[in-house]
N, C-alpha and C positions, 0 to 999 in steps of 0.2 A: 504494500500500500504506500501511495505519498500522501506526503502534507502538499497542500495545494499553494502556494509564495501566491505574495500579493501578483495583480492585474493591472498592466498597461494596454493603454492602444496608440498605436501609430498611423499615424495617415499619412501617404506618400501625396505630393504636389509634384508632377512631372515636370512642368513646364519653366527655364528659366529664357531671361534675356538673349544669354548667348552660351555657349559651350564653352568653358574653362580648360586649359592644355591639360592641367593635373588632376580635375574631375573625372573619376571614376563611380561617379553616382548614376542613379537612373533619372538623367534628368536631358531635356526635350527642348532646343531652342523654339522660342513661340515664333509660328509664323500666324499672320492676321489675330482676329479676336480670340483668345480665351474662351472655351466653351464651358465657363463655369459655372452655370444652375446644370448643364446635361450631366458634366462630370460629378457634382458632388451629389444627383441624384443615383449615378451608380456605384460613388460612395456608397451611400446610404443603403443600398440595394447590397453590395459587398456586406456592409457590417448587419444586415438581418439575417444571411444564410450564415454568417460565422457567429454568429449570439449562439446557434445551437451548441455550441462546444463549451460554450462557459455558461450551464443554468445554474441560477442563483449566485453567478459570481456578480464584486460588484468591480468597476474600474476605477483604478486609484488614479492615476496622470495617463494626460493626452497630450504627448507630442506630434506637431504638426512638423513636419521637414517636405525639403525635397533635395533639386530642382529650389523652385522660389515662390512660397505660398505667400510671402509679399506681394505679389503679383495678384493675387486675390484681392476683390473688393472686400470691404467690413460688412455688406450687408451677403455678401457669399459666406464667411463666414461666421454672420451671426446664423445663415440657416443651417448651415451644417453641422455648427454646435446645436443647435435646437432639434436638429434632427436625431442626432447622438442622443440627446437625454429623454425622447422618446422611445429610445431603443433598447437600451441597456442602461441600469442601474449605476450613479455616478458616486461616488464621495462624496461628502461634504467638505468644503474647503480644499478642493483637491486643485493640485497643477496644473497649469495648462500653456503649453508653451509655442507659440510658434516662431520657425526662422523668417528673418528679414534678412535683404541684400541693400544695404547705401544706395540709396539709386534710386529704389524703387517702392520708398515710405517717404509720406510728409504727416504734418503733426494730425491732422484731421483722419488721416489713413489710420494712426496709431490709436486713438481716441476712440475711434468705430470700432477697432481688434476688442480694445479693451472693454469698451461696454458690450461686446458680444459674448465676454466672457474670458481671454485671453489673462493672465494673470505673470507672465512671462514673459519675454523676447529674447531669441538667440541670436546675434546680429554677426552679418558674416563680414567682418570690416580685412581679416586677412594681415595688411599691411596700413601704416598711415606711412607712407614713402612713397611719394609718387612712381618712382622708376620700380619700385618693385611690385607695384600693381599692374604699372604695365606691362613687365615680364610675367607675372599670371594670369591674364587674359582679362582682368577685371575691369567690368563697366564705370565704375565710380572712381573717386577721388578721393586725398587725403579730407578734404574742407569737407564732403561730403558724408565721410564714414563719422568724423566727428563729429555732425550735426546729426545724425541719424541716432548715437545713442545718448547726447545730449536731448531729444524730442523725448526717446525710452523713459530716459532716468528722472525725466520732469512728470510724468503721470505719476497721479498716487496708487502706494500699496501694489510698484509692479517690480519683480526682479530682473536685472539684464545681464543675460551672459554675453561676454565679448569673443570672439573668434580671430586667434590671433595665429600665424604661420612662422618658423623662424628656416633657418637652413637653406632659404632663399637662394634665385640667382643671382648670382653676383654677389649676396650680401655680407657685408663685413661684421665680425663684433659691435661695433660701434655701431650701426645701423640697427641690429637685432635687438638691442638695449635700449636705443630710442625708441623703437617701439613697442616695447613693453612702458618702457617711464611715459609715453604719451597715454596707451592705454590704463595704467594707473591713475593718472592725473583725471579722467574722467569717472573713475569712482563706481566701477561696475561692480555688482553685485558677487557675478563669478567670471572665470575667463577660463578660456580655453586654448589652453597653449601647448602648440604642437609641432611637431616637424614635420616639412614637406617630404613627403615620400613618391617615389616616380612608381605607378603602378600599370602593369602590362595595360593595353588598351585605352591606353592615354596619346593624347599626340607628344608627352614629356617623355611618356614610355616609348614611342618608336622614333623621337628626336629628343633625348636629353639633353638639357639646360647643364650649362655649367655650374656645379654646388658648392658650396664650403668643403674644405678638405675636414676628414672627420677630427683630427686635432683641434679646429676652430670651431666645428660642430658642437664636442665635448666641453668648450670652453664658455660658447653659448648658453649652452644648456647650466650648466653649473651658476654661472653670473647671473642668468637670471631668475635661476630658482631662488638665489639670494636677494636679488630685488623682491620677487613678489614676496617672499615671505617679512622681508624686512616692510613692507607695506602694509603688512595684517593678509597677506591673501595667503592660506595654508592649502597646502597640497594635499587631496585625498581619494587621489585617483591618477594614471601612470602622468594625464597629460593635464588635469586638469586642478584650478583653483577656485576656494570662498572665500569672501569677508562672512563673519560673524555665523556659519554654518548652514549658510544659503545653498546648500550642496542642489544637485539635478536628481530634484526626487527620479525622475523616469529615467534617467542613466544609469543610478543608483540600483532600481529596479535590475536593470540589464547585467550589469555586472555581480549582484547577488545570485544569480541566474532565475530569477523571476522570473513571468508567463506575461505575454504580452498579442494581444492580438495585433497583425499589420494589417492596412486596409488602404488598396488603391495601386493602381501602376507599381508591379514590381516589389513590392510589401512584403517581409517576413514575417512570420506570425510564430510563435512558441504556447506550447499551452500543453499543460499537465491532467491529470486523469485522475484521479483517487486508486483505480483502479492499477495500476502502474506505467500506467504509457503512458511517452510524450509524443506529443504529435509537432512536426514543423510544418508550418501551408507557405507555398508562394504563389505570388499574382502575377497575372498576366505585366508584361513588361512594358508594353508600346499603348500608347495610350488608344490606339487606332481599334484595338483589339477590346480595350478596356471598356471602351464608351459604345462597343457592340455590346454589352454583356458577359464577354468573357473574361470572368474575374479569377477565378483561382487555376493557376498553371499545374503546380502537384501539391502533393502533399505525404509525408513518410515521418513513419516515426522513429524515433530514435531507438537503436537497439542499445544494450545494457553495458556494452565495452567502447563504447564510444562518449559514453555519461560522463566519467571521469574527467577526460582530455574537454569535452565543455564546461565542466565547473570550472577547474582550476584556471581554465585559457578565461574564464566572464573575472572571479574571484578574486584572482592572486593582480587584475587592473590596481585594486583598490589597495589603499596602505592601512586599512583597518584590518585588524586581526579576523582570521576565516575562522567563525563553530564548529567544532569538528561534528556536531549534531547533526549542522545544514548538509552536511553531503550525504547524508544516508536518506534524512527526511526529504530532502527534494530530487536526490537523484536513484533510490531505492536501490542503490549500489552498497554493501558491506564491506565496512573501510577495513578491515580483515583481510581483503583483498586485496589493496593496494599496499596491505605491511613493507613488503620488500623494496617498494619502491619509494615508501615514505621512508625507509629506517636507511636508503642509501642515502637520498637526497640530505637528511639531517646528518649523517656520517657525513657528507663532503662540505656541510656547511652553506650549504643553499638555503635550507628551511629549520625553521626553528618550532617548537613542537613545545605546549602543555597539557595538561589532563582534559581542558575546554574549546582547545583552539588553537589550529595552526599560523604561522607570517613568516614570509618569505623575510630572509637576513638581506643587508645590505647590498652583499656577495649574489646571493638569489634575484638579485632584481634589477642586478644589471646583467645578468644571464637569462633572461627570461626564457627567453626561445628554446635556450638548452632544460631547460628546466622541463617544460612544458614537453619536448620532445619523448621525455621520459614516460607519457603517458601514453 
C-alpha cells in the first residue's frame, strides 16, 4: 500500500513570442491570434477525464508555465481558474503561480492575473545585461525585465520568483555578479539561479555558444552563493533561493516526489494509487493535435526498481534532510533493499545516514550524478 503525498497541477501554455536557442521546453512561436477560450476549453476538457485518477483528492498548488502564459489575457485566465474550481477540489489559501516573460506584462495585465486568483509570479528576466540577452534569443530588455518585477513586487500579498541564468556566452565573473546584485536590489521574494546548460535539440545544442571555462564556472557559482546568502536569500534547493521561507510550495511538491497532475500540450502528470501503483500520463505535444481533442499521448506506470532512482534523483534536489519513512511510504519500495547501496554510498562519504533521515555530505552533492548512478 502507499501513502498518497500531497497534489499539484500543472498546466502547460505552449505558445511563446519567439523560440529561445537554449529552450528545450515545449513551447510554440505564436503565429497570428492566440486561440485562447478554444485552448483553455480543452484545458478544461483534459482536466475532467484526469479528475478520475484522483477521487476525493484535493489540489494543493497550480502552477501555470510554458512556453509564455503571459501571453494570456487576465480574463483567459480568470476563466480557466474558474473552471478549475468547478472541477476538482482546491485548498484553501493555496499557491498559485504563473510564469511571465519582460515583454509581454504591463501593470493592468498583472492586476487582472491577480484578481483572477494568481497569488504568485515566476518572471523569466534571464539576464539584466543587454548583450547577454541578446546572445539568448531574448525578446526584452535590461529596462524592461526591471520594470516587469518592479509592477510584480508593487501588488499586494503577491510572491515573485526571479529567473536568473549564469555561465552565459561570453560572460565574465564580473558580469555574473552584477546580475545577481541587480537582481537583489529588487527584492524578490525567491530566485532562481541556474546554469545554462546546452541541451540536444537546441539550436545551442547543434551550434554551441562559447561558455565560461569551468574554472570561472566554479568561481561563479561559489561568489554568488555568497552574495545571495549574504543578502538573506538561503538556499534550499540545488539551484534555487528565499527570503524569509517563501520557498515554491509546487516545486517543493516535485522534489518530495509528490503526485501532480499535468494538463495541456505536452504535460507530465504523476499520480499514486493506494493500491501500489504509480501511474505517469503525457499529453499530446503540438498544440495542432491538442485543440483537436487529443489530449493524452501515453501513459505507464512505474515498475518497482525504477522507484528508487526517482526518489532520490526528485529528493536529494533539496538541502533539507530526506525521512527515511518517505521512501517506503510513497514509493512502496523496502529500504532493506537498497542496504548495500546505502551502507556503500555512507562508507565512501557521499551520504550521511541517522535512525530518521538520510542528506547527502558536502562531498555527495557535488557528485551528484555519480551518486545517483548508483541507483
Amino acid at each position: 500500500m502507499l501513502e498518497l503525498p500531497p497534489l499539484g497541477l500543472y498546466i502547460h501554455i505552449p505558445w511563446c513570442v519567439k523560440k529561445c536557442p537554449y529552450c528545450d521546453f515545449n513551447s510554440h512561436p505564436q503565429q497570428g491570434v492566440i486561440p485562447e477560450q478554444a485552448y483553455i476549453d480543452q484545458l478544461l476538457a483534459d482536466l475532467t477525464t484526469d479528475r478520475q485518477l484522483i477521487p476525493g483528492r484535493t489540489i494543493d498548488t497550480i502552477f501555470i508555465g510554458g512556453g509564455t502564459p503571459s501571453l494570456l489575457t487576465a480574463q483567459a485566465v480568470e476563466n480557466l481558474l474558474q473552471g478549475i474550481r468547478q472541477r476538482v477540489p482546491l485548498a484553501p489559501q493555496m499557491e498559485i503561480t504563473l510564469e511571465a516573460n519582460p515583454g509581454t506584462v504591463e501593470q493592468e495585465r498583472f492586476i487582472g492575473y491577480q484578481a483572477a486568483g494568481v497569488n504568485r509570479f515566476s518572471i523569466g528576466v534571464q539576464s539584466f545585461n543587454a548583450d547577454s540577452l541578446r546572445h539568448l534569443g531574448r525578446i526584452h530588455s535590461p529596462e524592461a525585465a526591471t520594470r516587469a518585477v518592479q509592477l510584480a513586487m508593487n501588488l499586494p500579498a503577491t510572491r515573485v520568483n526571479l529567473d536568473l541564468m549564469h555561465g552565459l556566452p561570453h560572460q565574465s565573473l564580473a558580469q555574473a555578479l552584477v546580475d545577481l546584485e541587480q537582481a537583489v536590489c529588487l527584492a524578490p521574494t525567491h530566485l532562481s539561479w541556474y546554469q545554462l546548460t546546452l541541451e540536444p535539440q537546441t539550436a545551442f545544442g547543434s551550434r554551441p555558444p562559447p561558455l565560461p571555462p569551468d574554472e570561472q564556472l566554479w568561481a561563479i557559482w561559489q561568489q554568488g552563493d555568497q552574495l545571495l546568502k549574504a543578502a538573506g536569500y538561503q538556499p534550499y534547493e540545488i539551484s534555487a533561493y528565499a527570503r524569509d521561507e517563501h520557498y515554491s510550495q509546487h516545486n517543493l511538491n516535485y522534489w518530495r516526489f509528490g503526485d501532480y497532475l499535468g494538463v495541456g500540450c505536452g504535460a507530465h502528470g504523476k499520480i499514486s494509487f493506494p493500491g501500489g501503483e504509480i501511474l505517469r500520463t503525457v499529453k499530446t505535444r503540438h498544440p495542432r493535435g491538442y485543440l483537436q481533442g487529443h489530449h493524452r499521448q501515453q501513459q505507464f506506470a512505474v515498475p518497482l526498481d525504477q522507484r528508487p532512482l526517482e526518489f532520490f534523483m526528485n529528493r536529494w534536489r533539496l538541502l533539507e534532510p530526506t525521512p527515511r519513512s518517505d521512501f517506503t511510504r510513497f514509493t512502496g519500495v523496502d529500504e532493506a533493499k537498497l542496504r548495500p547501496i546505502l551502507d556503500q554510498l555512507i562508507s565512501q562519504g557521499y551520504l550521511q545516514e541517522s535512525p530518521t533521515s538520510w542528506q547527502l555530505s558536502e562531498h555527495g552533492r557535488l557528485f551528484l550524478n555519480h551518486v545517483l548512478e548508483s541507483f
